[in-house]
N, C-alpha and C positions, 0 to 999 in steps of 0.2 A: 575533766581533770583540772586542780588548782595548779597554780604557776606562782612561784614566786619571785619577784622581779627586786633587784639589789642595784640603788642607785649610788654608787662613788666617786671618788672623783679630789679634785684639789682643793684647799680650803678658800671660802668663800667664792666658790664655780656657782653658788645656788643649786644645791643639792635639794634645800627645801622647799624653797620654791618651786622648782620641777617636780619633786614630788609629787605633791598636792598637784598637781596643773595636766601628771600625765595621769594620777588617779580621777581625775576630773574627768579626761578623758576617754577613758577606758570607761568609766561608770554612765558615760551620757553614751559614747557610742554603742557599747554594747546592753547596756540597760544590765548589769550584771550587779552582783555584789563585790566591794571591796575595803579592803580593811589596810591601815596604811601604819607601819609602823616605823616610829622615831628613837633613833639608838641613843642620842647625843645626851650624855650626863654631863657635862662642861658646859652647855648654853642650852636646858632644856627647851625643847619644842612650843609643847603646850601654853603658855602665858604669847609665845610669840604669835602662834596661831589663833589664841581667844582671849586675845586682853581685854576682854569686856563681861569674859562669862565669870559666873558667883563660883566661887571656891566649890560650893558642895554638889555641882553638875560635872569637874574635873576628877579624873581619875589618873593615876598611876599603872605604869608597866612594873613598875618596883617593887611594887605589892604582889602580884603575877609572879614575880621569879622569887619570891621569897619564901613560898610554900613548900613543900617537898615535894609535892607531883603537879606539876601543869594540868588544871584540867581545864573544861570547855567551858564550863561555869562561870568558874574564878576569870578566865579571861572576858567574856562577856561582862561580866558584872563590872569591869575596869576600862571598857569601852568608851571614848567618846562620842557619844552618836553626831552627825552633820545635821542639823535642823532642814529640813524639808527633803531629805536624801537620805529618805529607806535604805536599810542597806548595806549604808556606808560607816565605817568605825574608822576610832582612831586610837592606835597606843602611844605613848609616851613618858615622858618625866615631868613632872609638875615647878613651878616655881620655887626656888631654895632647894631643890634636890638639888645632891653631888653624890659622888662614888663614894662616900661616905655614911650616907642616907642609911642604905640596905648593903644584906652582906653579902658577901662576892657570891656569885653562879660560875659554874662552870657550862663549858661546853657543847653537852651533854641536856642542863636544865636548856641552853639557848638554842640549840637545834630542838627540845621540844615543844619549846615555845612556837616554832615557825611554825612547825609541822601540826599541831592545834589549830595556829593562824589561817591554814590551808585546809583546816575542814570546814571554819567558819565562812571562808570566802573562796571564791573563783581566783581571783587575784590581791593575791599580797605584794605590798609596796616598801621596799625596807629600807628607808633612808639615814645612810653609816656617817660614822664617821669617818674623817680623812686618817689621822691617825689610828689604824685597826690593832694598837697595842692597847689603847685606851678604850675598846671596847669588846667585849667577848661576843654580843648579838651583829654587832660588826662584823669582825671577823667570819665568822662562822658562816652569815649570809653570802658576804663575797664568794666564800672558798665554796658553799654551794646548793647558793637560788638559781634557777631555771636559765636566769638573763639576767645579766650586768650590764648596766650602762654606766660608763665612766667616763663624769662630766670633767671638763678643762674648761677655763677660762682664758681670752687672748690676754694674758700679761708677764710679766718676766719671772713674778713669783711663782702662777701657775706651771711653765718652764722647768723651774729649778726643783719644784716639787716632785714634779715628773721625772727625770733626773736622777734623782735622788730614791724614793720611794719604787718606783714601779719594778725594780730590780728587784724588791725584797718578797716580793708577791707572786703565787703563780699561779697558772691558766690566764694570765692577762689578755694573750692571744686570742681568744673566744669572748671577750670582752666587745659590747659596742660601743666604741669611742666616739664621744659625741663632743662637738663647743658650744659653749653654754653662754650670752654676751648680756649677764647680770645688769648692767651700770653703762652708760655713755663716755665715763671717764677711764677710760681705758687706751693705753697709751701703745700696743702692738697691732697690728694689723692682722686679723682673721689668718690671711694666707700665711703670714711667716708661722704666726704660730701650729697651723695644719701640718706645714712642712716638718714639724719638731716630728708630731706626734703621730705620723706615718697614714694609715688610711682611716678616714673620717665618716662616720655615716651619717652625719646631721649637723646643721650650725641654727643653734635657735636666739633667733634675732632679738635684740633688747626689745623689751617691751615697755610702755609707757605705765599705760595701766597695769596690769601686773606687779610695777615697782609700786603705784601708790596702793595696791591692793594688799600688797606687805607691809606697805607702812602702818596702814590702817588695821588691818589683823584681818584683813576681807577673801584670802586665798583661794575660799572654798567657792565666792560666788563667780560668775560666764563672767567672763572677759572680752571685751567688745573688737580687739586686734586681731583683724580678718587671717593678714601674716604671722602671726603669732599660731592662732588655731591649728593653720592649713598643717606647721612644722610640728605641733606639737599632738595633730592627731596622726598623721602619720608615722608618728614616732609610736604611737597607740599600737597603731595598726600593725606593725614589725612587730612588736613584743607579745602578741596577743594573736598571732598566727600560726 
């Protein structure tokens, strides 16, 4: 049975980065199929994750909800495959796309989008945006993929965003709240920020590599941070049980 897994969280928690890092995961531990889909129309995905591939190997999710039926076809066909990782896809929004691009979808087309997503893989990855007014494939996933992980960052923004936001949302309780420690320059301590955010199932530790692996556009390849692995496969292994 397919699973689909909705990672959110506060803005710049590294939503993306985790993505990719627990589909990584999930795909070397279980040798499974998965397919990873990227909501965000305000800082598309795709150019972040392959600033080096030719325009005419990149495909759009845009194109996908612009049709009048979702089919299994059409989303294949707009696939980014992973070079050496059978298997593996990716959806998202291409460079210069905005909310303006293609015409609105409701719902209805974004819940059938997933549910497509879920015949094509074992596990679907669906990385939101923080604000879920600005996204309908957002929305829709939080309120209802298999498992939520809702990432935090320690800083004051992250805080306030919490704060603010998580009252507007609900089933948050069923929710796995996890801290996410993006960046070394972070100016709160792990523990107060936990204390905000009541019970915590995971804190994954800055990573070195990892950060240059985003810089460079490299997300998709193993990463040599023994501690980093250890947190991020057993974060694999919760979602995937």
């Amino acid at each position: 049975m397919s699973k689909a897994i909705a990672v959110w969280g506060s803005p710049r928690s590294g939503k993306t980065t985790f993505s990719v890092k627990l589909a990584n995961a999930i795909y070397d531990r279980y040798k499974t199929n998965v397919v990873v889909l990227f909501t965000d129309i305000t800082t598309p995905a795709i150019p972040v994750l392959f600033p080096s591939a030719k325009r005419d190997t990149l495909f759009s999710v845009g194109k996908v909800l612009t049709k009048t039926d979702i089919t299994v076809d059409e989303t294949i066909k707009n696939l980014v495959l992973i070079k050496n990782k059978a298997n593996f896809g990716i959806l998202g929004y291409l460079c210069g796309e905005n909310k303006f691009t293609y015409p609105r979808y409701d719902e209805i087309k974004a819940r059938d989008l997933v549910n497509v997503m879920k015949t094509l893989a074992n596990f679907v990855i669906i990385d939101c945006m923080s604000n879920l007014s600005e996204s309908v494939l957002s929305s829709v996933a939080v309120s209802e993929a298999d498992e939520v992980i809702r990432l935090a960052s320690p800083d004051l923004s992250c805080l306030s965003w919490y704060l603010s936001q998580i009252p507007l949302v609900s089933g948050t309780e069923r929710h796995i709240q996890g801290i996410n420690v993006p960046d070394m320059d972070i100016c709160v301590p792990v523990s107060d920020v936990r204390s905000h955010l009541g019970e915590v199932s995971f804190i994954l530790p800055f990573s070195r590599d990892v950060k240059q692996q985003f810089c460079e556009g490299k997300l998709f390849e193993e990463v040599g941070d023994k501690r980093f692995n250890t947190v991020i496969g057993a974060i694999a292994d919760k979602v995937v049980e």
